[in-house]
Structures are given as C-alpha cells and as structure tokens.
C-alpha positions as CSV (number, residue, x, y, z in Angstrom):
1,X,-122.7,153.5,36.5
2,X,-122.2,151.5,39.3
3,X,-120.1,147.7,39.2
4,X,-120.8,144.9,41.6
5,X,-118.3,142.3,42.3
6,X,-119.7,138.8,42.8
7,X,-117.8,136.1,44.1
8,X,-118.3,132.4,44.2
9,X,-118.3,130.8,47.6
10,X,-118.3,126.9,47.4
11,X,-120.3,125.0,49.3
12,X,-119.4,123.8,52.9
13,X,-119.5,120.4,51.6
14,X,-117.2,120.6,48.2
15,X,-114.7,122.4,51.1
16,X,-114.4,119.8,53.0
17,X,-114.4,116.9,49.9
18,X,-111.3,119.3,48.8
19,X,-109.3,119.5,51.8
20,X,-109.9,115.3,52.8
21,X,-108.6,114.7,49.0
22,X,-105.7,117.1,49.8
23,X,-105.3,115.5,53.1
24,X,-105.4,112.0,51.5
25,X,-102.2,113.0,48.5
26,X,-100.5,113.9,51.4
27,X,-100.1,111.1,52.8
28,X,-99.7,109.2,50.0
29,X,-97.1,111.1,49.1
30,X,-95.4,110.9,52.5
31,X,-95.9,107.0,52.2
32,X,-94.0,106.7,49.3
33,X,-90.8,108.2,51.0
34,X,-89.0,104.7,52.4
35,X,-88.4,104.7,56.2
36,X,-85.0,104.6,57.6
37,X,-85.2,102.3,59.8
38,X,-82.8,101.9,63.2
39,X,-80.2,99.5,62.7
40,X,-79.8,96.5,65.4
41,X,-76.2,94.2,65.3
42,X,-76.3,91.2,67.3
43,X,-72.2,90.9,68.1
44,X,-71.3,88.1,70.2
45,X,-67.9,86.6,72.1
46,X,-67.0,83.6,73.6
47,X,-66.2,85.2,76.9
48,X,-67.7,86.4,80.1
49,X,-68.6,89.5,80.1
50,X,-65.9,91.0,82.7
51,X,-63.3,89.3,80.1
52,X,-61.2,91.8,78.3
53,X,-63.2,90.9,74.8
54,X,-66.8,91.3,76.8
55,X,-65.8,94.3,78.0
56,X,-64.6,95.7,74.2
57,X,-68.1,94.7,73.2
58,X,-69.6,96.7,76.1
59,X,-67.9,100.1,75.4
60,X,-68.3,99.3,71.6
61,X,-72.0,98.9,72.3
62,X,-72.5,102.2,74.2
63,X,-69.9,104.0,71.9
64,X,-71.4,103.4,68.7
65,X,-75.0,104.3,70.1
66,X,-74.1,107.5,71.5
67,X,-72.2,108.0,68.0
68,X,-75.4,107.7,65.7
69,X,-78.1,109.2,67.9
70,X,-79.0,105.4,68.5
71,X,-79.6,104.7,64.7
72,X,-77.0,101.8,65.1
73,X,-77.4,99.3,68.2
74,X,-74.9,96.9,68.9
75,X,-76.3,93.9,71.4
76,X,-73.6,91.4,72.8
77,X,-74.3,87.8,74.2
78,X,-71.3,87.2,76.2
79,X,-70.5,83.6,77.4
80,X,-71.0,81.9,74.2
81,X,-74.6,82.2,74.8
82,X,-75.4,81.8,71.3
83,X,-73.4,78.5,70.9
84,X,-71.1,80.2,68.7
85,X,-67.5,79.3,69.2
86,X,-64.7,82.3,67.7
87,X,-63.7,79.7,64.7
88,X,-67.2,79.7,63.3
89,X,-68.1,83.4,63.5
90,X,-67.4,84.4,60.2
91,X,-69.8,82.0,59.1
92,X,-72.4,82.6,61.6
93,X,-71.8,86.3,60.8
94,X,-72.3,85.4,57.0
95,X,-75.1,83.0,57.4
96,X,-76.8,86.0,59.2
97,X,-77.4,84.3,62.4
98,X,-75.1,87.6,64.1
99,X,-74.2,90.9,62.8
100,X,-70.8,90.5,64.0
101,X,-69.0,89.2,66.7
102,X,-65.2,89.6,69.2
103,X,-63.4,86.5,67.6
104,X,-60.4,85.5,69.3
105,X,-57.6,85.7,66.5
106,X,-55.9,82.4,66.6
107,X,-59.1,80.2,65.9
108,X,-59.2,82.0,62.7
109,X,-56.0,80.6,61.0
110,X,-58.0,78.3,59.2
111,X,-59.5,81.6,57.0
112,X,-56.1,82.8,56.7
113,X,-52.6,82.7,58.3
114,X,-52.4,85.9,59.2
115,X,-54.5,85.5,62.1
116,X,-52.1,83.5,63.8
117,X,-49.6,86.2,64.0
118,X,-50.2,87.3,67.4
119,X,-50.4,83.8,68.5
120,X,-46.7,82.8,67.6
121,X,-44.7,82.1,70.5
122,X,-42.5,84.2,72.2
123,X,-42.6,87.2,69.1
124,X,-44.4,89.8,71.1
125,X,-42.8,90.3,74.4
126,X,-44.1,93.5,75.6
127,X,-47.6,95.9,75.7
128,X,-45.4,98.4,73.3
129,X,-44.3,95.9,70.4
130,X,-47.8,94.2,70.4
131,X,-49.1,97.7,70.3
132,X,-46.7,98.0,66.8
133,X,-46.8,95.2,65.4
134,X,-50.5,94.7,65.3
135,X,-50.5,98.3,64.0
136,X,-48.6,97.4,61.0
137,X,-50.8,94.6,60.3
138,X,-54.1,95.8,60.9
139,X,-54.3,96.7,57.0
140,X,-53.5,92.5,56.4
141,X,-56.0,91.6,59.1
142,X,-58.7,93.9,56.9
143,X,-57.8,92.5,53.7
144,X,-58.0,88.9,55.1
145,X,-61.5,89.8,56.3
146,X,-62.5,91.6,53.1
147,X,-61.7,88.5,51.2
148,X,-64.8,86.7,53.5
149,X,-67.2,89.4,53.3
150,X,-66.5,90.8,56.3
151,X,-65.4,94.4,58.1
152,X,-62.8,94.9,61.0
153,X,-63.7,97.2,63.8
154,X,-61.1,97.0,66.3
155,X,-58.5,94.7,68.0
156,X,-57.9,93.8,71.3
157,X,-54.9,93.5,72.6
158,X,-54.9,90.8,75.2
159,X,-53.0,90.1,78.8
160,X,-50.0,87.5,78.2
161,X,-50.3,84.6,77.8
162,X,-49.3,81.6,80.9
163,X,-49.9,78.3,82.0
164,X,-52.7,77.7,84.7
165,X,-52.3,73.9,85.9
166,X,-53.2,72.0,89.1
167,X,-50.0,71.4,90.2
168,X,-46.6,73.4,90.5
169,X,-44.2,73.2,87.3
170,X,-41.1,72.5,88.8
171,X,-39.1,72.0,85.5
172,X,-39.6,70.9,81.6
173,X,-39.7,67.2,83.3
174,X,-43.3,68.5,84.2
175,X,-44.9,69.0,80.6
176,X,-45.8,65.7,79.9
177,X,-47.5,65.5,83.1
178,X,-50.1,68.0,82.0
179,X,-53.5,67.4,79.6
180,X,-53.1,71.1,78.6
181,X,-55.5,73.1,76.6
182,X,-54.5,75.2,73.8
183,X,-56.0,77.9,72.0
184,X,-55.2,77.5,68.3
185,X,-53.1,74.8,65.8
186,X,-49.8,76.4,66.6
187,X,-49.8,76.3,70.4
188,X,-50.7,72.8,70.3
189,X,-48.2,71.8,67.9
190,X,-45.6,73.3,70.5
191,X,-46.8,72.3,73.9
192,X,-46.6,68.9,72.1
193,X,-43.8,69.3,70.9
194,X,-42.3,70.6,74.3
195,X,-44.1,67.0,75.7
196,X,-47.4,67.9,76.9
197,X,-50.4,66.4,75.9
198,X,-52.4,69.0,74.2
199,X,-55.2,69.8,72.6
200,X,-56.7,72.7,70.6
201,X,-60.1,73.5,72.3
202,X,-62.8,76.3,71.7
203,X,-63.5,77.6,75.6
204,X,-67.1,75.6,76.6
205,X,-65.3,72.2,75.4
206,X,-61.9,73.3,77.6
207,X,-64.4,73.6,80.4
208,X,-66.3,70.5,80.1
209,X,-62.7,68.7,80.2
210,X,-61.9,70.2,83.4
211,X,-64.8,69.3,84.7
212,X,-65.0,66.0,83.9
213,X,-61.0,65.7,84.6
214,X,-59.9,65.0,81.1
215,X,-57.7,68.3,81.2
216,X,-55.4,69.4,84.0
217,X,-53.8,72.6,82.0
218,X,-54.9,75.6,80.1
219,X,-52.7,78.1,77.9
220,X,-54.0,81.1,78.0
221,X,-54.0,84.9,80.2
222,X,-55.0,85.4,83.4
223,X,-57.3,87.5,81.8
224,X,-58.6,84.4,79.9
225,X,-58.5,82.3,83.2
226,X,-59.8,84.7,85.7
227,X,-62.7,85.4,84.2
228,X,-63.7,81.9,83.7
229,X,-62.5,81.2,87.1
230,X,-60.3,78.4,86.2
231,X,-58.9,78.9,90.0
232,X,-61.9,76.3,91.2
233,X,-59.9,73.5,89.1
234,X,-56.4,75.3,88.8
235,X,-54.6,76.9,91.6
236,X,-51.2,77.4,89.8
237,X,-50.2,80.0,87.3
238,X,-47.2,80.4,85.4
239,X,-46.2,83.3,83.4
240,X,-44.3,82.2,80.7
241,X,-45.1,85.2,78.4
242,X,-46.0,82.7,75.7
243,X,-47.9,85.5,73.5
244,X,-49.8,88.6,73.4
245,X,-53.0,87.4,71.9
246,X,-55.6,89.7,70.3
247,X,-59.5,89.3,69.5
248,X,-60.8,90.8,66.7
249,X,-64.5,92.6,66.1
250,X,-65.8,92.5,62.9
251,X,-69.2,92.4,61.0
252,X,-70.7,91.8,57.7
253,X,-69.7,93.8,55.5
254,X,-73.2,93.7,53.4
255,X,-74.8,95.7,56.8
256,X,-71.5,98.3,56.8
257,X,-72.1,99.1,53.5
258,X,-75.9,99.2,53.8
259,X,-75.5,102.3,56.0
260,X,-75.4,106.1,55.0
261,X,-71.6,107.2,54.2
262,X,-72.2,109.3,57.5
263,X,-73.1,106.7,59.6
264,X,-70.4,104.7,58.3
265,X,-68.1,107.0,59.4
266,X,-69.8,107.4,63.1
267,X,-69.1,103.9,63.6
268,X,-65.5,103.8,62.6
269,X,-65.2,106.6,64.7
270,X,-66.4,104.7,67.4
271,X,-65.0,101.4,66.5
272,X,-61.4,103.1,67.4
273,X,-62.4,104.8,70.4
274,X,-63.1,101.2,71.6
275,X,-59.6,99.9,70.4
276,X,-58.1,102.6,72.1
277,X,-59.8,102.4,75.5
278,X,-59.0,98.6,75.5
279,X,-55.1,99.4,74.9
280,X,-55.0,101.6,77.7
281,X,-57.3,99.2,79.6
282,X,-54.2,96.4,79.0
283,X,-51.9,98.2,80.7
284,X,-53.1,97.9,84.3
285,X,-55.2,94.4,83.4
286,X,-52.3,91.8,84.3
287,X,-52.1,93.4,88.3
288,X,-55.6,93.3,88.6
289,X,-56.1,89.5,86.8
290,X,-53.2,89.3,89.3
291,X,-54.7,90.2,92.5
292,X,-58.2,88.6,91.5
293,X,-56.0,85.6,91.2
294,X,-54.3,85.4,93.9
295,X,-57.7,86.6,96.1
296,X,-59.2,83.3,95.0
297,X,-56.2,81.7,96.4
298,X,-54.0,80.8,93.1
299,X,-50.0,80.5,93.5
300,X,-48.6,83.0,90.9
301,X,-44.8,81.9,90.0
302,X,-42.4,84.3,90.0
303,X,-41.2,83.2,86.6
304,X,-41.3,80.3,84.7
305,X,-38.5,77.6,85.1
306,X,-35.5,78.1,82.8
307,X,-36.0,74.6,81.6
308,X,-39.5,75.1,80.9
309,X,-38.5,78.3,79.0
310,X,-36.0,76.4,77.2
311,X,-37.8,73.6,75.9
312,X,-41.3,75.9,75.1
313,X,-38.7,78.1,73.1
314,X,-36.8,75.0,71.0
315,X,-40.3,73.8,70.5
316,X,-41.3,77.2,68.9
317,X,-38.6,77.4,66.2
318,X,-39.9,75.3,63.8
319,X,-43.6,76.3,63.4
320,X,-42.6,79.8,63.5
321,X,-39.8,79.2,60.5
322,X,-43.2,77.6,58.9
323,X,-45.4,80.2,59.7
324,X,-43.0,82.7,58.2
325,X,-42.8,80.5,55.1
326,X,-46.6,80.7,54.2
327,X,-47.2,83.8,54.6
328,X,-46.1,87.0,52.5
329,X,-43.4,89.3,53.0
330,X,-45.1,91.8,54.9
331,X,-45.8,89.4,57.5
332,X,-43.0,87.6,57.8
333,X,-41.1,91.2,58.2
334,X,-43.0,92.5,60.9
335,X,-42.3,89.2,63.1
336,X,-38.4,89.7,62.3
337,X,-39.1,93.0,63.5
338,X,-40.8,92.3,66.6
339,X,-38.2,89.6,67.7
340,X,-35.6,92.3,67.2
341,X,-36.8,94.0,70.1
C-alpha cells in the first residue's frame, strides 16, 4: 500500500497579504516604543567668551558632549547675548527661557545669603583658602539652589578682585573721587562707606556708564576687566585683593532629573572635570590678565596704598559682622575660618 503526502502551498498572493500584515505589526509595534530624544541646554553668562566664566561654559560644553555620546548638548551665549543679567537667571532658567546658565555669585544674595560669601571683603586672601572654603560650602550653595528648583554643576573660582579707574589712587583721599561700579549689595555698601560713590551694576549697564561717562571706576578682576577691555576707558589698576569671587553653573533641576540615572551621572562627572580645569586654570590667570593688561598699556600698582587698605578694611567690618549674623552657623564658621588664615 503505498501513502502520498500532500501539502498545501498558499497562494502567491495570500503570501504576500501575510508578510505586508506582518510587516505592518512591526512597525506598529516599534512605534509604540517612545523615542529618546537628544537633550539640548541653552546655558548662558554674562561674559565674553575668553572670560574665565565663558571659558567654564566652553569646556563644560565639550565635556559633557563627549561624556554622553552627544545625548546631552550644552550651547552657551556668551556676552549677555540673551539679555539675561546673572541676578535674573534663576528665573529665566525657571521660566524656561535657558536650561541653565554661569551666574556670577554675588548678584544672587537676593535668593539667599549664602551667595555672598565669596563676595565678602578681604575673607579669602589666597587661591588655597578660596579653594577650601568654597569646598566646605558647596553642600550650602546646593541646598540654596535646591530650594529654587535648581541644580549646581560647578564653581568658578575667580581672579582677585581690584580697582580699575582712570586716574592713579594715590591715597583713601582718592575714593570719593571715583563713580565706582560694584558688583553686588555688599561691595557697594563698603566702597560707600570707604567714600566712593558707588553703585551696584549688572555688566552691560556698567558699560553703558562708562561710555557715557557717568562711571569712572569698576570693582572687579582683571579677569573681569580684561576681557571687557575696560583699558579703552580705564588705564589704572589697583590690586587691592578685595575678594576671590566665584560664578556658579547651574540648571533646572526638572531637565536633571528628566534624564536616565546614567546620564545623570555622565554629567556630574563632567560637571567636575570642568570645576577642576577652571581651578587649575586660576592659578596662572592673574599673570596673563596681567600681561594682557599691561600690553594694552594699563598701569598695574604695585600694591594698593596703605590708607586705601585701611579705610576699605574699616569699611568692611560692619557688613561682614551682619553678614555673619543672618546667616547659619555653618557659614558664619567657615568665614572665621578663612580669616584665620
């Protein structure tokens, strides 16, 4: 007895109907996976991009790229392109006009005192203590941005901090001769204080004023001046190692958190790389301010007059006393610390 075996062979057609409908749930069901998209920060500073704070943003840019295969972009607007002075960052960062920005510390005592730590006169006097004493208060700087929905990425330490003016200081008989600049509440309660007519001013309105001749002084780094090339208005430049400033990066904490734990880390990671590489870019920045300085033909004091030291300093007693007061004892103890240096 013989068996045949028949088999069923489907039409060319029903084939092809079979494998477009496979085809098709494919795709639907590749569809239904959510995208991860790349991730774009728009960070921005108030300075030039050769400025110590355009330059963290730079290296923080290229850091955090090579750090997430790309997956996280940072894009800085230097200059204050974006009309954006440091004091309203957090709520340009928060009203989602910017990711994030390079905020220069002291306009941010209005969010909390802490910021004006390294702002208080004549506390830090050297790279090494402001190298400390910002360390022990990074963790108050983070809880002060928590509070505003925001995320720290790294400091800057900045050059320190002098007195660019269009004329020679000659003695504290000098300061009320000057329309000075200032860069935050405390610094212009001094330099009044000490008799100069002064005036708390984010950058673009310090410039307009020397334009226009309403200001004849600036506080602030070579650093600060040189890259804004305050030589073209003032060609004098005393150190009087005021204060080590530092600028802060941060962004929204809503976009951290939005990332994969991973990622998270990658930019942290990269986030201190940058705060290292501007530390050890600090310690060689004052020669080079220096020589840029003095290229464009400003006069570079030696040192600051003794009674010019002596009046800034009896001027700076009091706000610091009422710094100290408003702040807890964490803070207060790392300035007693500093000034025991």
């Amino acid at each position: 007895m013989r068996f045949v075996l028949l088999f069923y062979v489907p039409p060319l057609s029903k084939l092809i109907r079979s494998a477009a409908a496979f085809l098709c749930t494919a795709v639907l069901m590749l569809s239904a996976v959510p995208a991860v998209a790349q991730v774009t920060w728009r960070m921005t500073t108030e300075y030039p991009e050769n400025n110590i704070s355009g330059i963290g943003l730079v290296t923080f840019a290229k850091l955090v790229a090579a750090r997430t295969d790309s997956f996280v972009t940072a894009t800085p607007a230097f200059d204050n392109e974006l009309k954006i002075t440091s004091g309203n960052m957090p709520r340009a960062a928060l009203d989602g006009r910017i990711a994030g920005g390079d905020a220069f510390a002291g306009a941010l005592s209005s969010l909390n005192a802490i910021f004006g730590l390294p702002t208080l006169p004549f506390v830090m006097q050297s790279i090494e203590v402001a190298h400390t004493a910002n360390a022990r208060a990074r963790p108050l700087y983070e809880k002060a941005f928590a509070a505003q929905g925001l995320t720290l990425l790294y400091l800057t330490i900045w050059p320190s901090t002098g007195l660019w003016s269009d004329r020679p200081l000659a003695g504290a008989d000098d300061l009320p001769t000057l329309s000075l600049r200032t860069y935050d509440d405390s610094s212009t309660e001094i330099m009044r204080a000490a008799g100069a007519n002064a005036q708390f001013l984010p950058m673009d309105a310090a410039i307009a004023g020397l334009k226009e001749h309403r200001l004849n002084a600036f506080l602030t780094s070579g650093d600060g001046g040189a890259g804004r090339k305050l030589w073209d208005f003032l060609p004098y430049f005393t150190p009087i190692n005021y204060a080590m400033p530092v600028s802060l990066a941060f962004v929204r904490t809503e976009l951290f958190a939005a990332l994969p734990q991973a990622t998270q880390s990658q930019v942290l990671a990269a986030a201190a790389e940058t705060e290292q590489r501007q530390f050890e870019l600090l310690a060689h920045r004052t020669n080079e301010n220096y020589a840029r300085m003095r290229e464009n033909g400003v006069h570079i004091a030696d040192s600051a007059p003794a009674s010019v030291n002596e009046a800034l300093r009896k001027a700076a007693s009091g706000p610091v006393a009422a710094w100290k007061a408003r702040v807890g004892s964490d803070a207060a103890g790392i300035v007693e610390w500093a000034i025991g240096q």
